[in-house]
C-alpha positions, 0 to 999 in steps of 0.5 A: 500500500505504502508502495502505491502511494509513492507510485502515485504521488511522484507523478502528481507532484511533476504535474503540480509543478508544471501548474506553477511553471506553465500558467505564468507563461501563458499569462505573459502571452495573454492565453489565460487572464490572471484570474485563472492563472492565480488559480492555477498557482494556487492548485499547483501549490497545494497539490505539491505540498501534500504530495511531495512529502509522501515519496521525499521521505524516502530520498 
């Protein structure tokens, strides 16, 4: 079970950086409006900060 849960979480962890990384791109570009990129960063951050711990424990 243990295993699983760091299986999973590594891959949620990289994609919850792209959302801190890509929405500022996007935004300077004027695809999204701030709104949703502040949104973005927002979901990307806590999503890193549950999910991160769980398979850097063990590195």
């Amino acid at each position: 079970m243990k295993k699983n849960i760091v299986i999973l979480s590594k891959p949620i962890s990289w994609v919850s950086l792209m959302l801190i990384v890509v929405p500022p791109v996007l935004y300077f570009t004027d695809a999204v409006t701030m709104e949703i990129m502040n949104a973005l960063l927002l979901a990307g951050t806590l999503i890193w900060f549950v999910t991160a711990p769980l398979w850097m424990r063990g590195e």
